[in-house]
C-alpha positions, 0 to 999 in steps of 0.5 A: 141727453145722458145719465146726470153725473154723480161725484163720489169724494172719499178722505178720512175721519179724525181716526183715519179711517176711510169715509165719503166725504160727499156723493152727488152732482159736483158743483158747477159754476160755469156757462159752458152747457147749453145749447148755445155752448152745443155741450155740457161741461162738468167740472169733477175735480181739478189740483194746481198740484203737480203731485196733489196732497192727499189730505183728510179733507180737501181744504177747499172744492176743487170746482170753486174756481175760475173756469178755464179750459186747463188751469195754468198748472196740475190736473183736471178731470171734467166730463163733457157731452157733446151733443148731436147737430139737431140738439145745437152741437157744432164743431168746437175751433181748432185749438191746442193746449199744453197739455197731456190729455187721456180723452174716454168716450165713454158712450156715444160717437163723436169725430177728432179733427186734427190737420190732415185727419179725421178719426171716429171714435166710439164708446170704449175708444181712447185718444192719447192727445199730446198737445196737438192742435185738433177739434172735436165734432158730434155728427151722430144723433145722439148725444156722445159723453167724454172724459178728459184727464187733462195734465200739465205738460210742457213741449221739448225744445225739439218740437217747439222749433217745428210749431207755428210761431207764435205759439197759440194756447187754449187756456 
């Protein structure tokens, strides 16, 4: 598949001065990777915060959570590899989260299915997605790995009275 995933955390010592506070694979305590799932999921680093506190030290792993697609509230920073049909991917179900999504691909292709749309994307590409009900498919033969800054959001009064009632999220 890809190059395994390495996490670099920085903070402060008793003296304030810049340190690693730790360097490997960030924990993951999740079912999503597998083939059965057709991806492997990871879990980077995630705040309920909307403005995270930069603490010395983190109080707690930020991975030692409850796994959802977006937490209810603050960020999240997870990179997904989706892999190619004869590996098990398939295409994930259309779905829409109410978030504000800043999406890398970082190597590989893969295919963003929204409504009428499709749009290929490649190594160095971005999506701006923006709460929009869409899917993502791997038609390649290689693996294609993503990043996803997933932020909280909410939709305007404006574009709520256009959207399918009721409303349904990802979560």
């Amino acid at each position: 598949m890809t190059e395994p995933v390495r996490r670099v955390v920085t903070g402060h010592d008793e003296k304030g001065k810049s340190v690693v506070l730790s360097d490997g694979s960030p924990p993951q305590h999740h079912p999503m990777r597998g083939r059965s799932v057709g991806a492997d999921f990871f879990e980077i680093w995630s705040s309920s915060r909307p403005v995270p506190a930069l603490t010395s030290v983190e109080a707690r792993e930020p991975n030692e959570r409850e796994f959802t697609i977006m937490p209810v509230s603050g960020h999240l920073l997870r990179l997904i590899d989706i892999y190619p049909p004869q590996d098990g991917g398939k295409r994930t179900v259309m779905h829409r989260t109410k978030t504000l999504d800043y999406v890398v691909v970082i190597e590989g292709e893969v295919v963003l299915i929204l409504d009428d749309i499709e749009v290929t994307l490649r190594k160095s590409d971005v999506v701006v997605q923006r709460g929009t009900v869409h899917a993502w498919e791997n038609r390649s033969e290689k693996a294609a790995r993503l990043a996803y800054f997933h932020i909280d959001a909410e939709f305007s009064a404006e574009l709520l009275g256009k959207l399918p009632k009721p409303l349904e999220l990802m979560r």
